[in-house]
C-alpha positions, 0 to 999 in steps of 0.5 A, spaced: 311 965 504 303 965 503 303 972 501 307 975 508 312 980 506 319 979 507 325 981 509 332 979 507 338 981 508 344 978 502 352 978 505 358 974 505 361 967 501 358 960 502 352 956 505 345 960 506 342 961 512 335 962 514 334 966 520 327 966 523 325 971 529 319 972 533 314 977 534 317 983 537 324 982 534 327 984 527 333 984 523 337 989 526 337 984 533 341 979 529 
């Protein structure tokens, strides 16, 4: 990710999912 730290979150079966948010939300507003 260009050197930008990142946070992830890793939980339950099958395909991954790649959620991006913008500036002004975070993990926890998933």
């Amino acid at each position: 990710m260009g050197g930008r730290r990142v946070r992830y979150r890793v939980s339950g079966a099958g395909p991954s999912v790649v959620m991006l948010h913008g500036i002004g939300r975070s993990l926890e507003d998933w």
